[in-house]
C-alpha positions as CSV (number, residue, x, y, z in Angstrom):
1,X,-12.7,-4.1,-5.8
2,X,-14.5,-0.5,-5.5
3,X,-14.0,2.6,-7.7
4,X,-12.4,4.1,-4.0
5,X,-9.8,1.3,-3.9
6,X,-9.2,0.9,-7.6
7,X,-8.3,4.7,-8.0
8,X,-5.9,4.0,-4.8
9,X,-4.0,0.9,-5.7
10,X,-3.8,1.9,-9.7
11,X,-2.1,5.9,-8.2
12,X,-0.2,4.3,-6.0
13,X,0.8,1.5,-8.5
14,X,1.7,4.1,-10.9
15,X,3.9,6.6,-9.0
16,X,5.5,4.2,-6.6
17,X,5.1,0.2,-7.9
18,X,4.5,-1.7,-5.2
19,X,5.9,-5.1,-4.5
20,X,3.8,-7.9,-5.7
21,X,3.2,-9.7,-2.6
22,X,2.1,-6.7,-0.6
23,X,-1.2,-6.6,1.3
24,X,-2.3,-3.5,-0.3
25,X,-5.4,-3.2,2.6
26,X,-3.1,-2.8,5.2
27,X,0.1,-1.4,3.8
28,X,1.0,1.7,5.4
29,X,3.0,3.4,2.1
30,X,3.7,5.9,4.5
31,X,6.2,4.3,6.9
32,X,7.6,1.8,4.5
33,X,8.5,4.9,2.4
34,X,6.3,5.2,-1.2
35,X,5.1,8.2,0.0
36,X,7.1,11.0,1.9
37,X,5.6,14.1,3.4
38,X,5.5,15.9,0.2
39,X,4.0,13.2,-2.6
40,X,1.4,12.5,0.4
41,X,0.4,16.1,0.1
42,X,0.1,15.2,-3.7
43,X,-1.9,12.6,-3.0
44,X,-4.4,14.2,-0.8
45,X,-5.0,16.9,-3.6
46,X,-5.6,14.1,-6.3
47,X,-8.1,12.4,-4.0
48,X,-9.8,15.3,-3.0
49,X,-10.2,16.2,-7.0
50,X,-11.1,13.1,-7.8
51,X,-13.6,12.1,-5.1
52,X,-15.0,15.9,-4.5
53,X,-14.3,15.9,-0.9
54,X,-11.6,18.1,1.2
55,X,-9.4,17.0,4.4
56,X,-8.8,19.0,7.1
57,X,-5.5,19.7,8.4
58,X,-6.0,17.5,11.6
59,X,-7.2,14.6,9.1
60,X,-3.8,14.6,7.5
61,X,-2.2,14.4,10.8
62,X,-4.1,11.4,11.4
63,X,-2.4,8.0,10.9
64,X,-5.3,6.1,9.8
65,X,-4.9,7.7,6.3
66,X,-1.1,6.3,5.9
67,X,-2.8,2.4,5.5
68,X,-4.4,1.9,2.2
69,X,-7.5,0.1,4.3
70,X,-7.8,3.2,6.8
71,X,-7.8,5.5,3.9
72,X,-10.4,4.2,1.8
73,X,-12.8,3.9,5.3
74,X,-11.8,7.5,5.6
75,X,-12.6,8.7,2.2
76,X,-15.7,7.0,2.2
77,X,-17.0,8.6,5.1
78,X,-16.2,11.7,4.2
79,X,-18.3,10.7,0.8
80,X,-21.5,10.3,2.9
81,X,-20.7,13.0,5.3
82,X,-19.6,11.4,8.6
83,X,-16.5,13.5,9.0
84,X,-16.9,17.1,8.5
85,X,-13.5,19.1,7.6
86,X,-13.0,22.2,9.1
């Protein structure tokens, strides 16, 4: 497991528990309700802090972000620069 997806699963883990048996990679904790509007914000602002990088408004429109496996692609590229906010 990488430092990107440790930090996500242990966060999400500690606010929300998830169930056991859940596929963490391709849970969307979005639609299945761990996360509402408001904790996602939260979210955002502890991943940004913790991984020095900033989303744009249009990124958190973008449902990619709402799956754990889409996420972590997503914050990695922003690590190297792929996606530029803005």
């Amino acid at each position: 497991m990488d430092k990107i997806q440790e930090f996500l699963l242990d966060y999400i883990q500690r606010e929300y528990s998830l169930p056991e048996d859940v596929d963490f990679v391709t849970f969307n904790y979005v639609e299945s309700g761990y996360i509402d509007s408001m904790g996602l914000v939260q979210f955002i602002a502890t991943i940004e802090d913790e991984f020095g990088i900033e989303f744009a408004d249009e990124d958190l429109e973008n449902p990619k972000i709402h799956v754990i496996g889409g996420l972590i692609d997503f914050i990695k590229s922003k690590m190297d620069g792929e996606l530029s906010g803005g």
